[in-house]
C-alpha positions in Angstrom: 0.0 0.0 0.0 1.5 3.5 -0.8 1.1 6.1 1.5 1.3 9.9 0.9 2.2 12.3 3.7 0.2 14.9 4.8 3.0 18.2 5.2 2.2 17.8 9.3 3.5 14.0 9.1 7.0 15.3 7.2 7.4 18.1 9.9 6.7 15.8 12.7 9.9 14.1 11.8 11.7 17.2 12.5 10.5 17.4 16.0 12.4 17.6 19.0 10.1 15.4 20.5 8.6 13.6 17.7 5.2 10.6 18.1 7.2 7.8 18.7 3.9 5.6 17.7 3.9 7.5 14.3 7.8 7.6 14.1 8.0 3.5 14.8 5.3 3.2 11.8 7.3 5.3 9.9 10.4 3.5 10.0 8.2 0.2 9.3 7.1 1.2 5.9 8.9 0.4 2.7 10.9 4.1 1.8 9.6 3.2 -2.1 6.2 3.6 -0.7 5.8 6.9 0.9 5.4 9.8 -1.3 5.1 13.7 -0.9 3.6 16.1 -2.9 4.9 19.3 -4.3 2.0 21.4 -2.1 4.1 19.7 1.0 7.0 21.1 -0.6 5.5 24.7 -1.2 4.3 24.7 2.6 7.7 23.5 3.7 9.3 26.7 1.4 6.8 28.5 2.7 7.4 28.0 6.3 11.5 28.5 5.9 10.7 31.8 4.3 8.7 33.1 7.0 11.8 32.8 9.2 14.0 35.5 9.4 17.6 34.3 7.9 19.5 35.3 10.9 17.0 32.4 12.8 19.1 29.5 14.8 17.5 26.6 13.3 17.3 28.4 9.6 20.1 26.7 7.8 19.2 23.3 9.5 15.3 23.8 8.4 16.9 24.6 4.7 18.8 21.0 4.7 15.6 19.4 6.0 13.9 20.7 3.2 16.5 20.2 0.4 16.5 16.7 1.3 12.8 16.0 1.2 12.8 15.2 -2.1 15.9 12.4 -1.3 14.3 10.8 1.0 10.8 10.5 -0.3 9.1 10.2 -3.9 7.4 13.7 -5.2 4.2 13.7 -6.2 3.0 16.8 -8.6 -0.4 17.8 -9.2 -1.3 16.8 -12.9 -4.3 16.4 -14.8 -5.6 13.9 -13.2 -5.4 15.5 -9.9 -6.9 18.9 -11.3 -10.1 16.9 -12.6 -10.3 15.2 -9.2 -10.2 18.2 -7.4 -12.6 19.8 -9.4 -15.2 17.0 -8.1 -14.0 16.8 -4.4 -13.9 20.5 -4.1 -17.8 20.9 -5.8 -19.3 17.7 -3.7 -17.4 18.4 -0.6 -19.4 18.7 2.6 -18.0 22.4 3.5 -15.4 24.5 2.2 -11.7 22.9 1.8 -8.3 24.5 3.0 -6.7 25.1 -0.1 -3.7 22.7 0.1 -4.6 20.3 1.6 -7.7 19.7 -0.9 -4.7 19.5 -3.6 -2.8 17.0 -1.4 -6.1 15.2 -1.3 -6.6 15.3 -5.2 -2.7 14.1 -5.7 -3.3 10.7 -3.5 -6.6 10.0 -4.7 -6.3 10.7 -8.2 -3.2 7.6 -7.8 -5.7 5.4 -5.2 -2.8 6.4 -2.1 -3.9 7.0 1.6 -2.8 9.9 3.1 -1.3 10.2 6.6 -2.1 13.0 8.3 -2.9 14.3 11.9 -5.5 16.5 10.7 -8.4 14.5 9.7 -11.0 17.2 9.1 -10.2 18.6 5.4 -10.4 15.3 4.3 -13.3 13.8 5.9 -14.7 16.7 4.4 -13.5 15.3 1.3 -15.5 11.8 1.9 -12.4 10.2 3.2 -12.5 6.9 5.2 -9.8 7.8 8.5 -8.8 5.6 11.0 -6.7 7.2 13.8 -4.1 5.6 15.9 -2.5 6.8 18.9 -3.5 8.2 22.2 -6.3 10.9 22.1 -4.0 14.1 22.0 -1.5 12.4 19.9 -4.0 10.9 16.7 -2.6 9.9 13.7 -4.8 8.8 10.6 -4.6 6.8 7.7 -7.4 8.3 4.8 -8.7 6.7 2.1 -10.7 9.0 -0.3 -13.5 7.4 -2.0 -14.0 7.3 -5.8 -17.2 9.7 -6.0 -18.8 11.6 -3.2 -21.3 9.7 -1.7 -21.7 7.8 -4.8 -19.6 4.1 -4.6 -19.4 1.7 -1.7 -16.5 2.2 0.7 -14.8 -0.7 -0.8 -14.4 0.9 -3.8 -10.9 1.3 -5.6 -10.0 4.8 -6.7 -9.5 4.6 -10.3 -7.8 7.6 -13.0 -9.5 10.4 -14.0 -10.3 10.6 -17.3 -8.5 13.0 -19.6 -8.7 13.2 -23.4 -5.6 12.0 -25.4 -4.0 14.3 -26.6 -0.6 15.8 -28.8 1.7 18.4 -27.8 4.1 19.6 -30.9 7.1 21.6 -29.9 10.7 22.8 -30.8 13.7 21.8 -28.6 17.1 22.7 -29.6 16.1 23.3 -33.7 14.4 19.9 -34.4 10.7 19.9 -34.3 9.2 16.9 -31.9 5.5 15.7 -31.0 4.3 14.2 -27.7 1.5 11.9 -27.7 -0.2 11.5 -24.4 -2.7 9.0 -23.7 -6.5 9.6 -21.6 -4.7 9.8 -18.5 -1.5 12.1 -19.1 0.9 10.0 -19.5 3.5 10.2 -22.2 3.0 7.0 -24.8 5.2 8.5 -27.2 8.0 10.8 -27.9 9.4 11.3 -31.8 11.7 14.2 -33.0 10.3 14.7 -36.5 
């Protein structure tokens, strides 16, 4: 099962005193199958730059971040992900924080669950969370379901679909054509 982080589950590994429940499970799970996105990137950025340079912990924070993307796969939000979160953000039950309705668009739109400490924005967004942990101290696994109220819990998220479509271009002089299939994917690549 892959897992995506929620930005509060990469910073809680930065912690000087860190969930050691959360911590043990994170050191359980398979590196290949735990994923960020590039919104828990942007937060991360986000929260460096709102720290004044001459801070005592900046140039560790900046490491930290640097090696983010070393330590765990990046996720970006693609086409499939905007067309998801067009639907989660129209059905959802409430209005969404911004970012963490992308995160939730990124993992479903790939059929992840997210890990989060913060449950609400995506139970919001018709997630299935189980917590773990002592009350003050949750964790959650979240599993969003396919459509809104519309399939069975046991549903598998499938792909959004997207048109095929061709991109033509010029790199370097020589003329080339992409063809990408319904979900956004590159099938084929030809300098013509």
């Amino acid at each position: 099962m892959n897992f995506v982080l929620d930005t509060n589950a990469v910073s809680e590994t930065r912690k000087t005193r860190p969930n050691s429940a959360f911590l043990a499970w994170l050191e359980a799970q398979e590196p290949a199958r735990l994923f960020i996105t590039t919104i828990t990137m942007g937060e991360a950025w986000l929260g460096l730059h709102g720290l004044p340079p001459n801070h005592s912990d900046y140039q560790s924070i900046k490491r930290f971040i640097n090696n983010l993307p070393m330590t765990y796969r990046v996720l970006k939000f693609d086409l499939r992900a905007a067309a998801i979160w067009g639907e989660l953000t129209a059905g959802a039950n409430g209005p969404l924080p911004l970012r963490d309705s992308f995160i939730g668009a990124i993992a479903r739109s790939r059929g992840y669950r997210i890990v989060t400490r913060d449950v609400g924005p995506f139970e919001r967004m018709a997630a299935k969370c189980s917590t773990h942990g002592s009350e003050d101290r949750k964790w959650a696994k979240c599993r969003l379901s396919h459509r809104l109220g519309s399939k069975p819990a046991n549903f598998t998220a499938r792909r959004a679909h997207v048109p095929p479509r061709v991109a033509v271009g010029a790199l370097a002089g020589r003329f080339f054509r992409v063809i990408y299939d319904r979900y956004g994917n590159i099938q084929a690549r030809c300098g013509c």
